[in-house]
C-alpha positions as CSV (number, residue, x, y, z in Angstrom):
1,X,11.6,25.5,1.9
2,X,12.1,21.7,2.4
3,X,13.1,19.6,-0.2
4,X,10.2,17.3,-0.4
5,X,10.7,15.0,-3.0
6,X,11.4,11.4,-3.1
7,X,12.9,9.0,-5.5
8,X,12.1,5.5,-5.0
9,X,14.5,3.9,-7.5
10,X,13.0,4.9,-10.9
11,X,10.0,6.5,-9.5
12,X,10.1,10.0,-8.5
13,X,7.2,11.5,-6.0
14,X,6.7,15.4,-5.4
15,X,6.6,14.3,-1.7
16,X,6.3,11.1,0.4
17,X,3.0,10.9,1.3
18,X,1.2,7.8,0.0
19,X,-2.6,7.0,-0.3
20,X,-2.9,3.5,-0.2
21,X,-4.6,0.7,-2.1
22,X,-8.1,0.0,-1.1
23,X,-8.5,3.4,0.9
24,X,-8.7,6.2,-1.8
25,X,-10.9,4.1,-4.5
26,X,-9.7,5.5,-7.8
27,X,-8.7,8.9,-6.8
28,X,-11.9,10.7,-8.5
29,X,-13.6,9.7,-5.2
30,X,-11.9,12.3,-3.1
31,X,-10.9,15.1,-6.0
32,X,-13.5,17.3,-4.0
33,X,-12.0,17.4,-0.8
34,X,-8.4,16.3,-1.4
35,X,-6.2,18.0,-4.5
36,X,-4.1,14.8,-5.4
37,X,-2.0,17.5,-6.6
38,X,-0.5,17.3,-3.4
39,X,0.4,14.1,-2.4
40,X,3.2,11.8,-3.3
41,X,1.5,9.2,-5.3
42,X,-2.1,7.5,-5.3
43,X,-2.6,3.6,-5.2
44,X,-5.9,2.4,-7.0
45,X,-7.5,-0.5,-5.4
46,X,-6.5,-3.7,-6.9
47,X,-7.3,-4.6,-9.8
48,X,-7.4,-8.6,-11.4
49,X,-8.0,-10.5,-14.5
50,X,-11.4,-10.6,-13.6
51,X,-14.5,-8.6,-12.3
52,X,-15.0,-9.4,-8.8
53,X,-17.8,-8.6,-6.5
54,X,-16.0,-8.8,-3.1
55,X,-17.5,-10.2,0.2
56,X,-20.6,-10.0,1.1
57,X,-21.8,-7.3,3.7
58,X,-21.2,-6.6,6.3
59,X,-17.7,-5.8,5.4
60,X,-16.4,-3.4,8.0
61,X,-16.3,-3.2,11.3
62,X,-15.0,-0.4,13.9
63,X,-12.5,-1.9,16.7
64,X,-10.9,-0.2,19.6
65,X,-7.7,2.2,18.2
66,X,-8.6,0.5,14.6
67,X,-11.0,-1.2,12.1
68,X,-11.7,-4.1,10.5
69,X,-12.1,-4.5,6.9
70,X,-13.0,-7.4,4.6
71,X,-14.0,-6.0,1.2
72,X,-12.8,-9.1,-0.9
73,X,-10.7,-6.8,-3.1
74,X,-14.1,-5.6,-5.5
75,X,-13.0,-4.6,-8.8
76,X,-14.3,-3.8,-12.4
77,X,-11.6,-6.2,-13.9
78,X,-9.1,-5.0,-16.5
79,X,-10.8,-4.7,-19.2
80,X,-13.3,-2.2,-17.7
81,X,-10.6,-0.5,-15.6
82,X,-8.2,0.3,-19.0
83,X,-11.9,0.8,-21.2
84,X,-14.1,2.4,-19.0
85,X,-13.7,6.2,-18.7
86,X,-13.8,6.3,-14.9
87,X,-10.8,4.3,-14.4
88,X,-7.6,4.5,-16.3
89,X,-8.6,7.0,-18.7
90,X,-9.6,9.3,-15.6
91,X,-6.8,8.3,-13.7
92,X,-4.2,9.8,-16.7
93,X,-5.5,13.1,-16.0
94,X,-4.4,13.1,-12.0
95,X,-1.2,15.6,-11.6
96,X,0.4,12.8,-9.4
97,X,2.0,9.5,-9.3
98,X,-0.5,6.5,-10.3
99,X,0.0,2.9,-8.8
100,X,-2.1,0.5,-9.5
101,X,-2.4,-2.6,-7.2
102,X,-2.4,-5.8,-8.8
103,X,-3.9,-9.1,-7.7
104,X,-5.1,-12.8,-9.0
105,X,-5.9,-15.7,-7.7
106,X,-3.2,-17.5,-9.8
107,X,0.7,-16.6,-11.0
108,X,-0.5,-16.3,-14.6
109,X,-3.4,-13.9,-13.2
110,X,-0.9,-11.5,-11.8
111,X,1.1,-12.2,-15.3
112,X,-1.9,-11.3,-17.1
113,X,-2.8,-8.0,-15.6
114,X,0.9,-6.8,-15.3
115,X,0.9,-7.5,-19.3
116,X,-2.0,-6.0,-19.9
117,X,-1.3,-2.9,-17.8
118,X,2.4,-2.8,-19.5
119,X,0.6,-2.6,-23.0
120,X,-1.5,0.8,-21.4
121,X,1.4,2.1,-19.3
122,X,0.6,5.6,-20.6
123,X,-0.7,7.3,-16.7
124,X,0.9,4.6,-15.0
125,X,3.7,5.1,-13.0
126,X,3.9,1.7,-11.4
127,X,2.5,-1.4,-10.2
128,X,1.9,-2.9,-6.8
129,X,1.8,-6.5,-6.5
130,X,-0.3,-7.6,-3.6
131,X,0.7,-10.8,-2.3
132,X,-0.6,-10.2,1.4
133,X,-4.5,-9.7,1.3
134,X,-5.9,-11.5,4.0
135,X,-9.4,-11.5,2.8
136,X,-10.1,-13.5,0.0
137,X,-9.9,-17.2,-0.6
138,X,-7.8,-18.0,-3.3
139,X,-4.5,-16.0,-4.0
140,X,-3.7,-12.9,-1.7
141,X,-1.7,-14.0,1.4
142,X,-0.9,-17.5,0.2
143,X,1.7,-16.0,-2.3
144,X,2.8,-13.8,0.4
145,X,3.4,-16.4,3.3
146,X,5.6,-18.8,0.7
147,X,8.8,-18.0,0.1
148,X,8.7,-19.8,-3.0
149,X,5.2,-18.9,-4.4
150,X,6.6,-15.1,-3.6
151,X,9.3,-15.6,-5.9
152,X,7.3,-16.9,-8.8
153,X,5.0,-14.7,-8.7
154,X,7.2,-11.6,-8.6
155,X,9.6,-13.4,-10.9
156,X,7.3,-13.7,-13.3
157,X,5.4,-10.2,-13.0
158,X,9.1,-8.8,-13.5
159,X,9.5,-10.5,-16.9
160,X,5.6,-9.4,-18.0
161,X,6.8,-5.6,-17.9
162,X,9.5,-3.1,-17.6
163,X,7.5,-0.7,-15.2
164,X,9.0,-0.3,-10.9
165,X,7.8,-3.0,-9.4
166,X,6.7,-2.8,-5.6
167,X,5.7,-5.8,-3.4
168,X,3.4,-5.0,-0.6
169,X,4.4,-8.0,2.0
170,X,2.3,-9.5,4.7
171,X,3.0,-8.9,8.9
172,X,1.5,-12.5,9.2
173,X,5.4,-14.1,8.4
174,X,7.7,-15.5,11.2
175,X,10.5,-13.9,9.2
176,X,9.4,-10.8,6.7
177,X,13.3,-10.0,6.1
178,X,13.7,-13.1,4.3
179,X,9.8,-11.9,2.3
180,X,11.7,-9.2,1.6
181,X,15.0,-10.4,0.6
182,X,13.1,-12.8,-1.7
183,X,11.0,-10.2,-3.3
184,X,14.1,-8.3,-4.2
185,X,15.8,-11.2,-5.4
186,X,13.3,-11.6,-7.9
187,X,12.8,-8.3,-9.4
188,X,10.9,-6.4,-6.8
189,X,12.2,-2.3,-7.1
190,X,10.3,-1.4,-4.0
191,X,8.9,-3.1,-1.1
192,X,5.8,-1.8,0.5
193,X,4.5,-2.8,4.0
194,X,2.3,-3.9,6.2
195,X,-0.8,-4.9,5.1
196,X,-3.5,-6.0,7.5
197,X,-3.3,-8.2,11.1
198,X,-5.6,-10.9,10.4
199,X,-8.6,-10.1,13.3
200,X,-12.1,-10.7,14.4
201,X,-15.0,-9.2,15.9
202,X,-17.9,-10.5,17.9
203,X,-21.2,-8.8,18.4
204,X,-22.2,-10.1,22.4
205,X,-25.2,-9.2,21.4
206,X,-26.3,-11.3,18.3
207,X,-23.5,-13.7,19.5
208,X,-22.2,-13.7,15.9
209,X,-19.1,-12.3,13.9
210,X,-19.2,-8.3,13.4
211,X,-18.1,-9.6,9.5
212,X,-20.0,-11.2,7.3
213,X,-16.9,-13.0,6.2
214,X,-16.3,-13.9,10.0
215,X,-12.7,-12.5,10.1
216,X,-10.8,-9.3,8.2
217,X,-7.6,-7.4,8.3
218,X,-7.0,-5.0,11.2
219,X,-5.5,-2.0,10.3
220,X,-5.3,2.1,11.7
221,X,-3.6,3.2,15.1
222,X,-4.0,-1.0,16.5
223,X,-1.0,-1.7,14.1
224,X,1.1,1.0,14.0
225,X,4.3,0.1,16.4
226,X,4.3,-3.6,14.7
227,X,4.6,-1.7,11.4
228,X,7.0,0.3,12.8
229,X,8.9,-2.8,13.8
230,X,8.6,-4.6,10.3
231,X,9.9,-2.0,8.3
232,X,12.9,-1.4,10.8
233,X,13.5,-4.9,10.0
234,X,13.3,-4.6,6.5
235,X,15.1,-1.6,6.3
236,X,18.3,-3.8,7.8
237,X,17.1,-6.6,5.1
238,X,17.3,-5.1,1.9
239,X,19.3,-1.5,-0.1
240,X,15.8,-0.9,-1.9
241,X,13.1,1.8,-1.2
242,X,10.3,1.4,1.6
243,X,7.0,2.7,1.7
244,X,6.1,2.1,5.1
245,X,1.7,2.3,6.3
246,X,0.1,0.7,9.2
247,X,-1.9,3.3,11.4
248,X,-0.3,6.3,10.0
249,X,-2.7,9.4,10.9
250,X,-0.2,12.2,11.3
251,X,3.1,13.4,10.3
252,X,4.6,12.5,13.6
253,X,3.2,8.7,13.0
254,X,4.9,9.4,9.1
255,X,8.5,10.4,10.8
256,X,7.9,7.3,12.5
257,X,8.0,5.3,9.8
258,X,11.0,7.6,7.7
259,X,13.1,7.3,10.9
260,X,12.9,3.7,11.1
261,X,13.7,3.4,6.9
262,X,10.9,4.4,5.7
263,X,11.7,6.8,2.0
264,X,7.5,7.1,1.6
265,X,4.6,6.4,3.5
266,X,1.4,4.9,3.3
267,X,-2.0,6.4,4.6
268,X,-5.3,4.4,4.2
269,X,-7.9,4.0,7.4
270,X,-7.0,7.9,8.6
271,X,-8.4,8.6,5.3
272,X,-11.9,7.3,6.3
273,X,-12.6,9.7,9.2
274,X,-10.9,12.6,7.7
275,X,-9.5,12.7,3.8
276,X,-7.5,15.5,4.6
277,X,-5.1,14.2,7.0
278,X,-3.5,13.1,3.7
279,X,-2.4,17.2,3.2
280,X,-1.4,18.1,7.1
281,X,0.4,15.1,7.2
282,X,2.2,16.4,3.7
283,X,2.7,20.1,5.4
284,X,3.7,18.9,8.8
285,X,6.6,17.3,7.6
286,X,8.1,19.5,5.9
287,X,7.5,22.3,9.1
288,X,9.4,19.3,11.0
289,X,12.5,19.4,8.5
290,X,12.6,23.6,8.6
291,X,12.4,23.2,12.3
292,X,15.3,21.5,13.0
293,X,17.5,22.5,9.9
294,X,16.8,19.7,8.0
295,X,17.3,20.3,3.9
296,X,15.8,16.9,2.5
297,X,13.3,15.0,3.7
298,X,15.3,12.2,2.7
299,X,17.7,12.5,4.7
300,X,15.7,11.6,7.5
301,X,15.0,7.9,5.9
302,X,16.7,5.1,8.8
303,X,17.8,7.7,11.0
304,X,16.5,6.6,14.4
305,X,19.1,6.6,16.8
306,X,19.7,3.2,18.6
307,X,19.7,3.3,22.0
308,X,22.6,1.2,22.0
């Protein structure tokens, strides 16, 4: 057998596989078709300060090779998810790596939730800051796109609590090694990335946006060789762990991303059209690494040969 296993500084996952924020609700969602026994670590959808209801409907939309999304990050709050006995309380019992996904709409709103979560860390094994939502207002992808609101806000999530950080950084930047050189800078453990292509849909027929909030975030297959491309660039940016997503469906798509620097990988829109992708994209990696001789599936992290 394969040595599966992935350390990602501090954090330690049975294997790389990632379900992403946004994409497996709060794990409980999927415990009848998917054992999160077997996968790497799950990311709950994000979670602020406050309850928030999300956009209005219609929220999703299929595209060619992809889909658009613009849920408007809809969450209980923090005080329901750490209360309530469907969120955190149910989420300690999952044999697996927890994340949670942080957002706010302010600095002090990431602050407070990071604090908050530090004071319940019991389940948790780390946090996610997202910085790079393209679908709500206020917040999101402004921190993301600003080299110096990126700082502050990690910065300042970094001195709320001791647990790995990760910063999931936008595609929508001119220059995401300097995103991810800034994150790191500040305190970031672990960089994730991409998050969604800013997009829109038309219906011909109504002659009016597909989404109710006009435009969303692309993501599946669409995205995939831009992701690819990002987190090669990051991967020459910074010494930190990746966890690398954009259109990943199969382990062939995940090798992808562990080639290019990748030491995890994030799955989210495959999971829509069929949860368990999640376990053969788990299985057929490691029947790549006992196919050609390979020990560890980390030592396949950055090692795409270039062609020159």
């Amino acid at each position: 057998m394969a040595d599966m296993q992935v350390k990602l500084g501090t954090l330690c996952l049975r294997n790389p596989v990632v379900a992403v924020s946004g994409t497996f609700g709060y794990g409980r969602e999927y415990e009848d078709l998917v054992p999160v026994n077997r996968l790497g670590a799950v990311v709950v959808k994000g979670v602020s300060p406050f309850p928030a209801d999300g956009n209005p409907p219609p929220r999703t939309a299929e595209v060619t090779s992809g889909m658009l999304n613009a849920i408007g990050l809809q969450n209980p709050g923090i005080d329901k998810f750490i209360a309530d006995a469907e969120y955190l309380p149910a989420l300690r019992n999952l044999d697996t790596a927890v994340v949670v996904n942080i957002w706010g709409r302010t600095v002090d709103d990431y602050v407070q939730v990071a604090e908050r979560l530090e004071a319940e860390r019991e389940g948790v094994a780390a946090l996610e800051i997202n910085i790079s939502c393209p679908n709500i207002k206020e917040g999101g992808i402004g921190f993301g796109t600003d080299l110096r609101l990126t700082a502050e806000v990690v910065g300042r999530v970094r001195q709320a609590t001791g647990l790995p950080l990760i910063t999931k950084l936008s595609p929508n930047v001119s220059r995401i090694a300097d995103f991810a050189r800034c994150a790191v800078d500040s305190g970031s453990d672990i960089i994730s990335l991409i998050n969604t292509l800013p997009a829109m849909a038309i219906d011909v027929a109504t002659r009016r946006p597909r989404l109710a909030n006009v435009s969303g975030g692309l993501s599946g297959p669409a995205i995939k060789p831009v992701a690819v491309k990002l987190v090669y660039d990051v991967a020459r940016a910074v010494e930190v762990p990746i966890i690398g997503m954009g259109g990943i469906a199969t382990a062939e798509d995940a090798l992808e991303f562990i080639l290019a620097g990748a030491s995890a990988v994030g799955v989210g829109t495959a999971i829509f059209n069929d949860p368990r992708c999640l376990l053969r994209i788990v299985d057929g990696l490691e029947e790549y690494c006992l196919r050609h001789g390979v020990a560890a599936v980390g030592a396949l992290v950055g090692g795409v040969e270039n062609s020159a």
